[in-house]
N, C-alpha and C positions, 0 to 999 in steps of 0.2 A: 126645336132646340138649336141654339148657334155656341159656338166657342169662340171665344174674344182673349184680350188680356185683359186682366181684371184689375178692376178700379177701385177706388178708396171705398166705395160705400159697400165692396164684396169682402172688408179685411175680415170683419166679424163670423160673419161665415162660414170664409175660408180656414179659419182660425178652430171655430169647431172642428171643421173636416177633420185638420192635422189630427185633432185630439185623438181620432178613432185609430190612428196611428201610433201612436205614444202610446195608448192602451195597449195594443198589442205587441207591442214591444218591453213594457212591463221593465219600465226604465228606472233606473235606481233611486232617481230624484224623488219619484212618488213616496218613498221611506221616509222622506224629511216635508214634505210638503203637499199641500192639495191640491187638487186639481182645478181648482178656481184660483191658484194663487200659482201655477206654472200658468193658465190660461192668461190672467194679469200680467203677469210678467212678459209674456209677449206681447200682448194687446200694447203697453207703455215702450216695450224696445223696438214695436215697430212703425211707434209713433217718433220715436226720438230719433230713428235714424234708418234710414231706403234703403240702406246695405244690409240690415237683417234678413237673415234666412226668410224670414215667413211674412216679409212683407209684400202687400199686394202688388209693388211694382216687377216682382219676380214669378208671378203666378198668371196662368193660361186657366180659365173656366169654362165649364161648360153650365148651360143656363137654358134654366124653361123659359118657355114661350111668356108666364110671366115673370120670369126676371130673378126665378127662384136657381139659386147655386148648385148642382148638380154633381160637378166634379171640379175636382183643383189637381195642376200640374205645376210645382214649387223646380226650379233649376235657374242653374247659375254656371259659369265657366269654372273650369280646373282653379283657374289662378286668383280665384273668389273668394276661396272656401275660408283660409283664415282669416280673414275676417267677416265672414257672414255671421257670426256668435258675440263679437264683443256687446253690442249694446247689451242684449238677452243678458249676459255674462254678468255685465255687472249691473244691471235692475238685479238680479239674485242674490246678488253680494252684497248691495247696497240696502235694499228694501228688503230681503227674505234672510240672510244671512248664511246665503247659501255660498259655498264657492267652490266648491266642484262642478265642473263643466261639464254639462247637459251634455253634450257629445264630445268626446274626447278626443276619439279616433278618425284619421282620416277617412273618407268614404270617395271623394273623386280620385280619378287617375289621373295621370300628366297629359294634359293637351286633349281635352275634352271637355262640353257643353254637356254638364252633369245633372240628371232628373233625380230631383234630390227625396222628393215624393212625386207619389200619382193616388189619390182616392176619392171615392164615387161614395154617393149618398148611399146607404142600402138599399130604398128602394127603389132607386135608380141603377142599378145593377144589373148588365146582364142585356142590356141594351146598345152598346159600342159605342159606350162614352169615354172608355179608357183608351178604347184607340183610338177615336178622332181627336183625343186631346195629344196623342202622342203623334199621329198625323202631322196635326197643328202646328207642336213645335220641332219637329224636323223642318219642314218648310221654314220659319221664323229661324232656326239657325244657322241653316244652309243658305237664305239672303244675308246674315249678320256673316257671311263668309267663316264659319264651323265648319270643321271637317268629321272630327266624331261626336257620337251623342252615348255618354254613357250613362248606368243606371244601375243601383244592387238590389238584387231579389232576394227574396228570405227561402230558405232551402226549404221550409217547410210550405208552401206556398208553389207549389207545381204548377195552378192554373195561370198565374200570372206566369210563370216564368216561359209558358207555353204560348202566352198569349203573346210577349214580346220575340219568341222565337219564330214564330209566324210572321212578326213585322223585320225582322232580318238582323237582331238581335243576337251574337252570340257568343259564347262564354270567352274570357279572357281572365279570370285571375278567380281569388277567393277569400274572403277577409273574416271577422269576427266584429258582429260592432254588439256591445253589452250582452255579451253571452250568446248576444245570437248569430247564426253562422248564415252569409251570403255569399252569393256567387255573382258577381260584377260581370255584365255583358257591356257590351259595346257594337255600334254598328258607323259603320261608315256612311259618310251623306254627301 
């Protein structure tokens, strides 16, 4: 297994991955729309434009031996964050007729390299592919001269939040993003 930053031919992929995300987060858009047409809709916004949230040039992978996508690590700086959603924004508006925004609320703090996701195949689980990807990009933002790396965990979700407390992660504040209640750590690098 190696972890790299991932390349155009990993968007697909990586794209599914989020999905298992979005699932369990049980996000409002799903009420008005399918799940192959939020899947579309990013597939085209992160065709149209590298500053989207979930485009490959913002993603750390982890990959088998053959080449198979394992894990994705999605982040971006603090001062990123509005606009990492316009294109998504408005492919929904335009194309699906949606226009309420997929994520509303802010989720970075001030002056930090935000790990906006981190998720592992299932049955790649369980194997220390969530830290050597979070390994990976401390190292990649502490040369890009970063000083914090922050990250929000879902309260319900103790393993993770254990497992980033072990890498020297820890609590600094506490948010709500669509009903659901995290707790934002942060570590210095």
């Amino acid at each position: 297994m190696r972890i790299e930053s991932a390349a155009q031919a990993d968007q697909s992929a990586i794209l599914q991955l989020e999905q298992t995300i979005f699932d369990d987060m049980a996000l409002p858009i799903y009420d008005e729309l399918s799940v192959d047409d939020v899947q579309q809709a990013m597939a085209l916004a992160v065709a149209k434009s590298e500053k989207s949230r979930y485009h490959f040039s913002r993603a750390v992978v982890a990959k088998s031996d053959d080449n198979e996508v394992l894990g994705v690590l999605f982040g971006f700086p603090d001062s990123e964050e509005e606009q990492v959603d316009h294109a998504f924004q408005s492919i929904l508006a335009d194309k699906f007729s949606y226009h309420r925004w997929m994520f509303e609320d802010a989720e970075a703090f001030s002056n930090e390299w935000y790990i906006d996701s981190i998720v592992v195949t299932s049955a790649a689980r369980g194997q220390g592919i969530g830290t050597q990807l979070l390994k990976y990009i401390e190292a990649k933002a502490k040369r890009d001269g970063q000083k914090v790396l922050g990250l929000n965990v879902d309260n319900v979700n103790p393993r993770a939040r254990k497992l980033y407390e072990s890498l020297g992660f820890s609590a600094v504040g506490a948010l709500t993003l669509e009903n659901h209640h995290y707790t934002h750590l942060q570590k210095s690098i």
